[in-house]
N, CA, C and O atoms as a CHARMM CRD file, in Angstrom:
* protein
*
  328
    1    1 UNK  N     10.11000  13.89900   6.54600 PROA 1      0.00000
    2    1 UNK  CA     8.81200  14.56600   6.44200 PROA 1      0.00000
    3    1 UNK  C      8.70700  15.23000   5.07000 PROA 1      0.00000
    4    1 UNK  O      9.74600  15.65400   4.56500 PROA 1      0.00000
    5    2 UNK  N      7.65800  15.34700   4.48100 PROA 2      0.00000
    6    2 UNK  CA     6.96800  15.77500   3.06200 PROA 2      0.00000
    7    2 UNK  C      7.06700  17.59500   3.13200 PROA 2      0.00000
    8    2 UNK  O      7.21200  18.43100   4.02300 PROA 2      0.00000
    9    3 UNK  N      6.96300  17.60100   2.24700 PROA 3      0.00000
   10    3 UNK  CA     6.64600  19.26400   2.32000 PROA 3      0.00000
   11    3 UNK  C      5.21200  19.62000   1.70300 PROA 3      0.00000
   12    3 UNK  O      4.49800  20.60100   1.91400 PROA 3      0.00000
   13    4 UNK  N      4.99600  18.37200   0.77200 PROA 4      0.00000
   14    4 UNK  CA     3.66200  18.34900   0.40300 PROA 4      0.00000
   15    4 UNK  C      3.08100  17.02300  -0.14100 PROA 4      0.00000
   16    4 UNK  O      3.81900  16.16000  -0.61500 PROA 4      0.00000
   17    5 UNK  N      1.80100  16.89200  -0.06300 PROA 5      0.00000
   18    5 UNK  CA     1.20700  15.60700  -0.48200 PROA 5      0.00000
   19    5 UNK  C      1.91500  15.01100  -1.92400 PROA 5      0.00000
   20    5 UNK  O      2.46400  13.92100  -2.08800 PROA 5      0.00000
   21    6 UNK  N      1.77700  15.74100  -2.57400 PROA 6      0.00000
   22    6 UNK  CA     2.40100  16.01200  -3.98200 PROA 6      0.00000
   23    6 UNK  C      3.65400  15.38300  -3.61300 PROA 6      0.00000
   24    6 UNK  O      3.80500  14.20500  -3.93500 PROA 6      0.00000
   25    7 UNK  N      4.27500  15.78900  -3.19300 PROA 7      0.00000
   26    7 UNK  CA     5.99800  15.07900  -2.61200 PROA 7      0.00000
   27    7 UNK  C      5.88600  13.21500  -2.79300 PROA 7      0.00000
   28    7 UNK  O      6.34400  12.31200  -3.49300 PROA 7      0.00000
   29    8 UNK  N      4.85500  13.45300  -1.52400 PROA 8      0.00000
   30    8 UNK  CA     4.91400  12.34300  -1.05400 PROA 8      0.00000
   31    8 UNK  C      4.39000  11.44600  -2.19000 PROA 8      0.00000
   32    8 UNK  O      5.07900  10.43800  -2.34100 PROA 8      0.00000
   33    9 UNK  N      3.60000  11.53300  -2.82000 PROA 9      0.00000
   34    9 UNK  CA     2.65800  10.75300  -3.86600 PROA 9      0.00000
   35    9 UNK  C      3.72600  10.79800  -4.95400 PROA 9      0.00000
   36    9 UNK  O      3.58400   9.71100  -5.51400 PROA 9      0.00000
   37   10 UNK  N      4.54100  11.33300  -5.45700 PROA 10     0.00000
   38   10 UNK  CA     5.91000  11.35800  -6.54500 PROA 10     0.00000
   39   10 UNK  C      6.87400  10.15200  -6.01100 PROA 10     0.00000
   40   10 UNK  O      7.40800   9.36500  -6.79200 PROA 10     0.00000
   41   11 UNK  N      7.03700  10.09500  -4.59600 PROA 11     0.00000
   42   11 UNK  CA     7.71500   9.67400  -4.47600 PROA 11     0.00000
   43   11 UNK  C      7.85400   7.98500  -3.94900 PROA 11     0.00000
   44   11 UNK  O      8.92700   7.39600  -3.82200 PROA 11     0.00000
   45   12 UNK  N      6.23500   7.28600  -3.64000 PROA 12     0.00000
   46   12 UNK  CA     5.52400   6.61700  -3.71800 PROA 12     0.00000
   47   12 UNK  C      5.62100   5.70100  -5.34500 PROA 12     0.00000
   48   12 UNK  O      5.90600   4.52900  -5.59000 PROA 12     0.00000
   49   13 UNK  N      5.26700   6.78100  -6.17200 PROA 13     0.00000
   50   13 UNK  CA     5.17800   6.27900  -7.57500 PROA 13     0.00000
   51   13 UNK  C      6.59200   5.73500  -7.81900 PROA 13     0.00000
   52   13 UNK  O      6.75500   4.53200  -8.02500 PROA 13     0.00000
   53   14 UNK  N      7.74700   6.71300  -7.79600 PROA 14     0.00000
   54   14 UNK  CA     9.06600   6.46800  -8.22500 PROA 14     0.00000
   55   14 UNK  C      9.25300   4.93000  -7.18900 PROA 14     0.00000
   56   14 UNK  O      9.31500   3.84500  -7.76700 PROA 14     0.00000
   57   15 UNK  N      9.29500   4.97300  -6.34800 PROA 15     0.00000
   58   15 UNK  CA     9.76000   3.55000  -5.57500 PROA 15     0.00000
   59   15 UNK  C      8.85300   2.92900  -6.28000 PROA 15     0.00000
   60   15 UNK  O      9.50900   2.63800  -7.28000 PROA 15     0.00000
   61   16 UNK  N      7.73600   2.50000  -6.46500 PROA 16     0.00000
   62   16 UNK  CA     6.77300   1.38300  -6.97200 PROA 16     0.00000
   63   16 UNK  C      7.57200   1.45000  -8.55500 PROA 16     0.00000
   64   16 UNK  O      8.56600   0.72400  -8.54800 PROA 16     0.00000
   65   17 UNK  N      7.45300   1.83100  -9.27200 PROA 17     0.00000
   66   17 UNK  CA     8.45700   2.11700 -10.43400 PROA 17     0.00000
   67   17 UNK  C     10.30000   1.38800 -10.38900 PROA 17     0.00000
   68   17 UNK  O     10.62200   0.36000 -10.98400 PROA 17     0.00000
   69   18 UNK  N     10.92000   1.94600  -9.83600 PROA 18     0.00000
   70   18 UNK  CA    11.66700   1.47300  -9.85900 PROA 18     0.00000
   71   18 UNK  C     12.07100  -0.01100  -9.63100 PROA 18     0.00000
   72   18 UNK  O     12.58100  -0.83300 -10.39200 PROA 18     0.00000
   73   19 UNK  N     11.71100  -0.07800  -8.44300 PROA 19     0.00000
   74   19 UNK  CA    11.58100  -1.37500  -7.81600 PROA 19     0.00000
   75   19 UNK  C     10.49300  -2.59800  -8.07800 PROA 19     0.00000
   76   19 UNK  O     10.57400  -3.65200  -7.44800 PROA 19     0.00000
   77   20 UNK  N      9.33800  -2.32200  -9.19400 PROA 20     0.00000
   78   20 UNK  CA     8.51900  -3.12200  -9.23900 PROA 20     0.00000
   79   20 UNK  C      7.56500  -3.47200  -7.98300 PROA 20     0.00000
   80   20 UNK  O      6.69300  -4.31600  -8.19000 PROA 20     0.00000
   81   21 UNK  N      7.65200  -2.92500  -6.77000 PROA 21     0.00000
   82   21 UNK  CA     7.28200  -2.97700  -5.81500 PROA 21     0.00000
   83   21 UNK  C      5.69600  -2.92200  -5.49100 PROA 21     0.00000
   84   21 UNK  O      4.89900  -2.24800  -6.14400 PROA 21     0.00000
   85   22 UNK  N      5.38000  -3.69300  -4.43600 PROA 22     0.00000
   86   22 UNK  CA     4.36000  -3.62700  -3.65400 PROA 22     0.00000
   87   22 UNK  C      3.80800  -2.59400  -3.51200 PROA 22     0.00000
   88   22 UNK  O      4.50400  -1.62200  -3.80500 PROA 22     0.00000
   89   23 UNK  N      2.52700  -2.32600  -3.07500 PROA 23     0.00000
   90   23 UNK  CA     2.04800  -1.28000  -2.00400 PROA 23     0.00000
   91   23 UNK  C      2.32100  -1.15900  -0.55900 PROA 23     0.00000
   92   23 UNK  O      2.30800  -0.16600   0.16900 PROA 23     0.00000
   93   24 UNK  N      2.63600  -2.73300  -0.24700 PROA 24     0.00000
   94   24 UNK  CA     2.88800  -2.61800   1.04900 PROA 24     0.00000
   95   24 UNK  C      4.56100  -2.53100   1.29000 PROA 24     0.00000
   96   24 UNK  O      4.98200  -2.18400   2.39400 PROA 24     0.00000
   97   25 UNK  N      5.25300  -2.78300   0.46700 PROA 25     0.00000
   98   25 UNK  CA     6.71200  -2.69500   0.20800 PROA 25     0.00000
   99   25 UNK  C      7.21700  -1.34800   0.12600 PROA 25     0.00000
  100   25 UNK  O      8.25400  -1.01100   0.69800 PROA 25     0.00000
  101   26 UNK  N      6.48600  -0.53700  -0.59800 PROA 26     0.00000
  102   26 UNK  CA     6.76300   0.91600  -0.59500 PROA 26     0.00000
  103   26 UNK  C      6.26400   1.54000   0.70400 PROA 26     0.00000
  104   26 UNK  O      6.94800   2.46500   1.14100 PROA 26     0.00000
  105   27 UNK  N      5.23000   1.19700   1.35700 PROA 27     0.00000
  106   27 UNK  CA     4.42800   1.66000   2.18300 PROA 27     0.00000
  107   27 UNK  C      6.10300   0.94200   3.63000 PROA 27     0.00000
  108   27 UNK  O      6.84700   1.81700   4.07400 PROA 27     0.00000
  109   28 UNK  N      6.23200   0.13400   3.86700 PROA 28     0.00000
  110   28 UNK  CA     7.33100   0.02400   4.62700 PROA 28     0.00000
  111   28 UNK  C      8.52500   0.52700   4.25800 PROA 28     0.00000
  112   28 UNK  O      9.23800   0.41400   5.25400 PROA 28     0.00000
  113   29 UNK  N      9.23300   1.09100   3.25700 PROA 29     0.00000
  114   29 UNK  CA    10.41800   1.51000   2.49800 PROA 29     0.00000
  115   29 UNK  C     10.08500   3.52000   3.09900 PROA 29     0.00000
  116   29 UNK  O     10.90800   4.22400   3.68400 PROA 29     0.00000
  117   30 UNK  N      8.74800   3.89900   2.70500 PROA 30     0.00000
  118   30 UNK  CA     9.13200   4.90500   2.80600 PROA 30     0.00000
  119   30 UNK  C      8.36400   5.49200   4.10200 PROA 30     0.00000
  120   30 UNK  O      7.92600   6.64200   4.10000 PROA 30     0.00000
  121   31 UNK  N      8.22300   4.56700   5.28000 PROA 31     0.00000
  122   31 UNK  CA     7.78000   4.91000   6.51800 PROA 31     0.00000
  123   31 UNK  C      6.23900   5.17400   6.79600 PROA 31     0.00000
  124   31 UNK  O      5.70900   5.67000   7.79000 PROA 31     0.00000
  125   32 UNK  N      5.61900   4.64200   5.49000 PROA 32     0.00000
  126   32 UNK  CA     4.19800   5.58800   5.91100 PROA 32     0.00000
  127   32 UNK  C      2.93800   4.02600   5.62000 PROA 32     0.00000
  128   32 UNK  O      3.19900   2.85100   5.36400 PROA 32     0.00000
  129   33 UNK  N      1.54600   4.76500   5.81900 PROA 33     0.00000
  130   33 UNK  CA     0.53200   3.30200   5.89300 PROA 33     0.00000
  131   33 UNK  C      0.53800   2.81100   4.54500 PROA 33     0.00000
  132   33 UNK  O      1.02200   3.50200   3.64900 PROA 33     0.00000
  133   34 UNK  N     -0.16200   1.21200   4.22800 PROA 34     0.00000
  134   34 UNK  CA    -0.63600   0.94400   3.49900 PROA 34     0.00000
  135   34 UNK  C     -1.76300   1.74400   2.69600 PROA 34     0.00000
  136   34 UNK  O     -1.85800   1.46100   1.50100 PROA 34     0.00000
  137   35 UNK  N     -2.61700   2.69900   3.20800 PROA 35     0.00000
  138   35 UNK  CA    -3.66400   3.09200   3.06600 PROA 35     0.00000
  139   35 UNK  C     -3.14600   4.78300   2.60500 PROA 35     0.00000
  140   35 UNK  O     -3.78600   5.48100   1.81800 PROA 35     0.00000
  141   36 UNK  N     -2.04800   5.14900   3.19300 PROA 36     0.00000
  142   36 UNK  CA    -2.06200   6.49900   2.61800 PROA 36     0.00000
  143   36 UNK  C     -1.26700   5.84700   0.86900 PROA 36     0.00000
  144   36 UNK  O     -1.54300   6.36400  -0.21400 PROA 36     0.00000
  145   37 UNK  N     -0.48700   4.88800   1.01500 PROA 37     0.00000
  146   37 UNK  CA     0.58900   4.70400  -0.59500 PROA 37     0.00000
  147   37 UNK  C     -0.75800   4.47600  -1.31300 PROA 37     0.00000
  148   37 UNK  O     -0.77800   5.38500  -2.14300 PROA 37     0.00000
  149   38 UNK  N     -2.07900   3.64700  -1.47200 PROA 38     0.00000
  150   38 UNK  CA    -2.75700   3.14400  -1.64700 PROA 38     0.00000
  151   38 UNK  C     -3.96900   4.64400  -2.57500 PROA 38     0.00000
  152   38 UNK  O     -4.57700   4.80400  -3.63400 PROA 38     0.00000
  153   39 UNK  N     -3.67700   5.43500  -1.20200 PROA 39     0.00000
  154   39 UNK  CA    -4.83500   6.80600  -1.39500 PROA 39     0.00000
  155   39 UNK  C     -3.89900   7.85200  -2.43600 PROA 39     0.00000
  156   39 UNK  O     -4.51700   8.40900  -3.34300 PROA 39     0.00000
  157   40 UNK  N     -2.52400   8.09000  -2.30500 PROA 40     0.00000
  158   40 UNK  CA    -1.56200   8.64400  -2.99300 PROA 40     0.00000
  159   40 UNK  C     -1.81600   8.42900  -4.35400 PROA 40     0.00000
  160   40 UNK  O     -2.38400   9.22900  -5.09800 PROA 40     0.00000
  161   41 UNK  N     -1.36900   7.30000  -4.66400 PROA 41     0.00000
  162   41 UNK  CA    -1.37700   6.37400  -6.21100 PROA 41     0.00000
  163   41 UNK  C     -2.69200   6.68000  -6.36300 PROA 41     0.00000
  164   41 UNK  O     -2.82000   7.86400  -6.67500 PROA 41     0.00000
  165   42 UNK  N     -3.60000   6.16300  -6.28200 PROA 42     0.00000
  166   42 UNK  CA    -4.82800   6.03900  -7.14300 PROA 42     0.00000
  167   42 UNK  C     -5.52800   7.36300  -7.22600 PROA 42     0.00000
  168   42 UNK  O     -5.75300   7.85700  -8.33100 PROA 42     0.00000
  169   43 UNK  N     -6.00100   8.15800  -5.75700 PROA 43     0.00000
  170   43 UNK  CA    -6.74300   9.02700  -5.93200 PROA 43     0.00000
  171   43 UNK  C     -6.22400  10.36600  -6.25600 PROA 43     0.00000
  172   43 UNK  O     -6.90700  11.19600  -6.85600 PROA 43     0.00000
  173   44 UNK  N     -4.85100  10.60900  -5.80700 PROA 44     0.00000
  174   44 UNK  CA    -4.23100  12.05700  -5.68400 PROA 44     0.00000
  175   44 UNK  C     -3.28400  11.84100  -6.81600 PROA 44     0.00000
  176   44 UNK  O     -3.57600  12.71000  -7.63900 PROA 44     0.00000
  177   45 UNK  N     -2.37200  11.17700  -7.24000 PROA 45     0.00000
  178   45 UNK  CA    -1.24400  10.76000  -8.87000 PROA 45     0.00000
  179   45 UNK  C     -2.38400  11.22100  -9.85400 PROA 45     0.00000
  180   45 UNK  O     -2.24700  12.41700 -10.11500 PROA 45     0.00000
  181   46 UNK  N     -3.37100  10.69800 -10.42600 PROA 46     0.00000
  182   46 UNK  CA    -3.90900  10.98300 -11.53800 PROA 46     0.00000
  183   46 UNK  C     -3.94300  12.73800 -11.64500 PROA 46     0.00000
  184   46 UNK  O     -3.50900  13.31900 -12.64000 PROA 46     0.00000
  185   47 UNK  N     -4.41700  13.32200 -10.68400 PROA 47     0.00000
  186   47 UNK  CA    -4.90400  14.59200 -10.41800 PROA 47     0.00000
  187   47 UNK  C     -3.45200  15.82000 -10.83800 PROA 47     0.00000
  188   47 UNK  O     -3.77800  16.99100 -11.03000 PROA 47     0.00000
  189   48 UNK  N     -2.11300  15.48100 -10.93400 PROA 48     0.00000
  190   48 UNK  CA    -1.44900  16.18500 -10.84600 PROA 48     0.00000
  191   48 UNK  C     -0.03500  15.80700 -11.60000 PROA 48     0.00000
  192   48 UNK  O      0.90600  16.57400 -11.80600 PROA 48     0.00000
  193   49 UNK  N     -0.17500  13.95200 -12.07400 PROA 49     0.00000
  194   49 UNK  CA     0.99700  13.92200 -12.93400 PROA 49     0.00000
  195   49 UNK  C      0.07400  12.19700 -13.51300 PROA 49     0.00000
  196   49 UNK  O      0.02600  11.10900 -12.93800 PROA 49     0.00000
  197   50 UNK  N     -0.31900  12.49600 -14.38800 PROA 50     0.00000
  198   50 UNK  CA    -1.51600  11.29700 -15.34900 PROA 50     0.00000
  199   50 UNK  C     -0.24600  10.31500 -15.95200 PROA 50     0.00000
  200   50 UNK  O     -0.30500   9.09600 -15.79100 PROA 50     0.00000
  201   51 UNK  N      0.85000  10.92500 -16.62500 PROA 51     0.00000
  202   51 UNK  CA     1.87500   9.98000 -16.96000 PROA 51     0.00000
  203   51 UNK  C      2.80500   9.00300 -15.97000 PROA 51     0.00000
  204   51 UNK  O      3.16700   7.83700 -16.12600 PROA 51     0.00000
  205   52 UNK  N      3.05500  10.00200 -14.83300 PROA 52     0.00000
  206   52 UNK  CA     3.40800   8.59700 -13.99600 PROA 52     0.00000
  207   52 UNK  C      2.15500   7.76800 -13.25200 PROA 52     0.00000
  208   52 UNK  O      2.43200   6.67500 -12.75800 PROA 52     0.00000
  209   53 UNK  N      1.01200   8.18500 -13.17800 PROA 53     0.00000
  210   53 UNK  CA     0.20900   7.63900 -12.72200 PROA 53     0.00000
  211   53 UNK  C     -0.32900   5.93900 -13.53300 PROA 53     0.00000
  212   53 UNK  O     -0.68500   4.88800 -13.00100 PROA 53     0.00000
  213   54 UNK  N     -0.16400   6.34200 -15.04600 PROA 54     0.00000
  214   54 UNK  CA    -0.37300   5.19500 -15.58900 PROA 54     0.00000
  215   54 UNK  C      0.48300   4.01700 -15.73300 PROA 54     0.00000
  216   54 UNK  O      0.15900   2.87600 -16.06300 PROA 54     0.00000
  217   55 UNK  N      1.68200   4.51000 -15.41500 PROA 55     0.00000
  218   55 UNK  CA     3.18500   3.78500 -14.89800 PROA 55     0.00000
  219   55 UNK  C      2.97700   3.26800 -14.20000 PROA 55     0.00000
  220   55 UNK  O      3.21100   2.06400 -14.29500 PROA 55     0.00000
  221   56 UNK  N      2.54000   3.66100 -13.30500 PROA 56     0.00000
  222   56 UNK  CA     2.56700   3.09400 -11.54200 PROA 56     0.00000
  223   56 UNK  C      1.15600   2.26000 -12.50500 PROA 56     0.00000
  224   56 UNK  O      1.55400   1.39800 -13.28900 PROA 56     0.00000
  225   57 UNK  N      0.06700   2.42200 -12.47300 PROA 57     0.00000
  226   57 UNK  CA    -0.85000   1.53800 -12.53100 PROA 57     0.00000
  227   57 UNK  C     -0.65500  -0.26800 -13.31400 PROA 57     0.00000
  228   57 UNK  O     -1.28500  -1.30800 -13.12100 PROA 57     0.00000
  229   58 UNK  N      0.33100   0.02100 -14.06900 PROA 58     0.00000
  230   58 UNK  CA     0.42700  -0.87300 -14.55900 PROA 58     0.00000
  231   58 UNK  C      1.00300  -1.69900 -13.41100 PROA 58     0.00000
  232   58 UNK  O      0.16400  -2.47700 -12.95800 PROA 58     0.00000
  233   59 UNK  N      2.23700  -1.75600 -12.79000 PROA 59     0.00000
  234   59 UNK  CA     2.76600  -2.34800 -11.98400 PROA 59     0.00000
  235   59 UNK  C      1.73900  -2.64300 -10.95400 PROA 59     0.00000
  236   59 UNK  O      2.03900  -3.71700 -10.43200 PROA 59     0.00000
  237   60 UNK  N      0.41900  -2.04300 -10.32500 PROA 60     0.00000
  238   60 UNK  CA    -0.17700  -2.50600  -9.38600 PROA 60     0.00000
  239   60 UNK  C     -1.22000  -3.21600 -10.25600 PROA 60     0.00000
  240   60 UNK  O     -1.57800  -4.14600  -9.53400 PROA 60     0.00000
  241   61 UNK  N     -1.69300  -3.27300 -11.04400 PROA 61     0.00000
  242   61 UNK  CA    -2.71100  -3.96600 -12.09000 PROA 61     0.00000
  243   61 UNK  C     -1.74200  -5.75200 -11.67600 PROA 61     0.00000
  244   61 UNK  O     -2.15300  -6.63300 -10.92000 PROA 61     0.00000
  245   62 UNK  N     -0.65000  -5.74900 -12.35500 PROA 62     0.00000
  246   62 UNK  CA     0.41600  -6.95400 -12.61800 PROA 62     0.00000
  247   62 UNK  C      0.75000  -7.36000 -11.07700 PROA 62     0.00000
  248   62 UNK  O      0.76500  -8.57300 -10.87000 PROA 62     0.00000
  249   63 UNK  N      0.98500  -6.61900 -10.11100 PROA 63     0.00000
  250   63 UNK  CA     0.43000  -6.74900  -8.53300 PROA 63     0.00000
  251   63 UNK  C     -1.34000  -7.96700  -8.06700 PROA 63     0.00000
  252   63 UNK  O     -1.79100  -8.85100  -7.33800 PROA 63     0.00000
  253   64 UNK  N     -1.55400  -7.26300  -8.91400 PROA 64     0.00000
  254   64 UNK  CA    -3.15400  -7.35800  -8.17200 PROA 64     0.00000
  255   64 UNK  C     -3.52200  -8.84800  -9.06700 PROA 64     0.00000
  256   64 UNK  O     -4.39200  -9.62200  -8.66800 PROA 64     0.00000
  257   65 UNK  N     -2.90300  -9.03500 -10.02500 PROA 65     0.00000
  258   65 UNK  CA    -2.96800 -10.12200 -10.62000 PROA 65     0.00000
  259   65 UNK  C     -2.26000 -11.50400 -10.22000 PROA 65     0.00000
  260   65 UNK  O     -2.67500 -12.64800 -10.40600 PROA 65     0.00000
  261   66 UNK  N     -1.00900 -11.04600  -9.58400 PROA 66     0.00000
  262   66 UNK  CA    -0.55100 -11.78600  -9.30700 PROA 66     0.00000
  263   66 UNK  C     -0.19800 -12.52100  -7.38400 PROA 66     0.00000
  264   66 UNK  O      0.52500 -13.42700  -6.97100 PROA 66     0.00000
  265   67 UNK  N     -1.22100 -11.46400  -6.64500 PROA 67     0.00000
  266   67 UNK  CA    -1.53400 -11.92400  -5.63400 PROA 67     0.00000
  267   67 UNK  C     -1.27800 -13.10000  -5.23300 PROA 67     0.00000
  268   67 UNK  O     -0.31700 -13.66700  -4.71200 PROA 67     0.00000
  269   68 UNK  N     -3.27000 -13.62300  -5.88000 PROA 68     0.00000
  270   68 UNK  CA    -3.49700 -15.59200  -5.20100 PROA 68     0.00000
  271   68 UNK  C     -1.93200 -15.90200  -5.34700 PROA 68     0.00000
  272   68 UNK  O     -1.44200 -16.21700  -4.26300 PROA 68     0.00000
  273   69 UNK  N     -0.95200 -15.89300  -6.50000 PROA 69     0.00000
  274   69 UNK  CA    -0.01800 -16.72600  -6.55400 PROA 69     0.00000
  275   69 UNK  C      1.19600 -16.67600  -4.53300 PROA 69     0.00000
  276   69 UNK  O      1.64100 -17.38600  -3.63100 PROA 69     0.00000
  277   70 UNK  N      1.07800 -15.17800  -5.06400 PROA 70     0.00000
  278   70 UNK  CA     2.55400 -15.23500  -4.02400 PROA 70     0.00000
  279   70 UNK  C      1.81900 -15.38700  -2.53400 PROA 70     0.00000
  280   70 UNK  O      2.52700 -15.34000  -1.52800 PROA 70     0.00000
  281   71 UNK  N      0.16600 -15.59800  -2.40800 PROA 71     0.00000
  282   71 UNK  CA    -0.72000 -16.03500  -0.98500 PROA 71     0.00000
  283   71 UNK  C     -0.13700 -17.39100  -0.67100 PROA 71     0.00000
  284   71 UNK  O      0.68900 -17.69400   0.19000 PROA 71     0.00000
  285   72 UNK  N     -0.86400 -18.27000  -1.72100 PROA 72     0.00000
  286   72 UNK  CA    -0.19400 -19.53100  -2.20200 PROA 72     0.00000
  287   72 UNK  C      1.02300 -19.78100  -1.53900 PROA 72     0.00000
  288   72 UNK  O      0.97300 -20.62300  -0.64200 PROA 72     0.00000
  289   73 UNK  N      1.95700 -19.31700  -1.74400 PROA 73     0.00000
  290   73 UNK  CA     3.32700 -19.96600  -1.28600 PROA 73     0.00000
  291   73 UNK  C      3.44100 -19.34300  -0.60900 PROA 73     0.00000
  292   73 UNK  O      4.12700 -20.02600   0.15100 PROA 73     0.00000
  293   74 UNK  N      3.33200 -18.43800  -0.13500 PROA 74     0.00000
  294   74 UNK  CA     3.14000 -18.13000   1.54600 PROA 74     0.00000
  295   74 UNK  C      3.00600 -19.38400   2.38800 PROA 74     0.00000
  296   74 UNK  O      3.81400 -20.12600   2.94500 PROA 74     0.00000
  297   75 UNK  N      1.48500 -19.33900   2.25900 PROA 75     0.00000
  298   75 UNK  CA     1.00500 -20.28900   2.59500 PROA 75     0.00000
  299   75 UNK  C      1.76600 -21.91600   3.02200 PROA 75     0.00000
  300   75 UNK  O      1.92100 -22.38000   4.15200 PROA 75     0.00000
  301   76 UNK  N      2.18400 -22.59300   1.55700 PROA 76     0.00000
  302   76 UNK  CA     3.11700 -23.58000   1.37400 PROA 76     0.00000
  303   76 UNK  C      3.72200 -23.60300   2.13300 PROA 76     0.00000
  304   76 UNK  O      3.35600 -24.34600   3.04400 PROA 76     0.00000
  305   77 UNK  N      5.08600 -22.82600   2.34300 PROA 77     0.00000
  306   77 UNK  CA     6.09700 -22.27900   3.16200 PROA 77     0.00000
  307   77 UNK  C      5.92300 -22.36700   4.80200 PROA 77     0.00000
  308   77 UNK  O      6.60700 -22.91000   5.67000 PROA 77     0.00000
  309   78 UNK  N      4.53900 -21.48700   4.84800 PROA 78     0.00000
  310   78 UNK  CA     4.12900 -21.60300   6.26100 PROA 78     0.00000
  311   78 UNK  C      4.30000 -23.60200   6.75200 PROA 78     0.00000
  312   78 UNK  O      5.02200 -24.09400   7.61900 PROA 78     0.00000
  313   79 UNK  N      3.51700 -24.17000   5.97800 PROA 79     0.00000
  314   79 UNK  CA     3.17500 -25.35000   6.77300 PROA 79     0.00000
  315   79 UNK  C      4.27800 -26.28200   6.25900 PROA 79     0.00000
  316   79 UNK  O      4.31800 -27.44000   6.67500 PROA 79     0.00000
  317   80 UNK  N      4.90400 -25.96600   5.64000 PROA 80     0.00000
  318   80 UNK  CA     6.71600 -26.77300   5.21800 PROA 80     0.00000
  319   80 UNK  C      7.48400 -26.33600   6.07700 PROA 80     0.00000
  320   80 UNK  O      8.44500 -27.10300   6.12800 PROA 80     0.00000
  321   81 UNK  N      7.60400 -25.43400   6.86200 PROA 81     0.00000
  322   81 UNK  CA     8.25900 -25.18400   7.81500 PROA 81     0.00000
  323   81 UNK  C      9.43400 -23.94100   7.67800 PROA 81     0.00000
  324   81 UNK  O     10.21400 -23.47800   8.51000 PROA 81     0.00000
  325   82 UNK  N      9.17100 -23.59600   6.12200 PROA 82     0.00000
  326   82 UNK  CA    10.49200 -22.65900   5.77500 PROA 82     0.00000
  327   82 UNK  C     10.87500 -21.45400   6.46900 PROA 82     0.00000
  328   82 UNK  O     11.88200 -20.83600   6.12300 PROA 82     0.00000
């Protein structure tokens, strides 16, 4: 448990950071929704630490870009049988 939003949103950033990670990867790593890692990062990070916020953005920018690809082989995979 957090002691404060602030906590939680630091610590959101640092896993996406370190790990290059997902939203939904962090969001399963550190027990909580897609929608709060999602609300953390974007709306509440800028407000209280702008330097890791632009850190983290980059990695979900390079995320968000690279989606269609990793849908794609999902996909593939699914009907290959892997």
């Amino acid at each position: 448990m957090y002691l404060t939003i602030e906590d939680r949103a630091r610590d959101c950033a640092a896993y996406i950071i370190e790990n290059d990670a997902t939203v939904r990867a962090a969001a399963a790593e550190l027990g909580i929704s897609k929608s709060t890692v999602h609300k953390d990062i974007s709306d509440r990070l800028p407000e209280f630490s702008p330097l890791l916020y632009r850190q983290v953005k980059v990695i979900l920018e390079k995320n968000k870009a690279e989606r269609h690809i990793r849908g794609g082989d999902a996909t593939r995979r699914k009907y290959k049988g892997e």
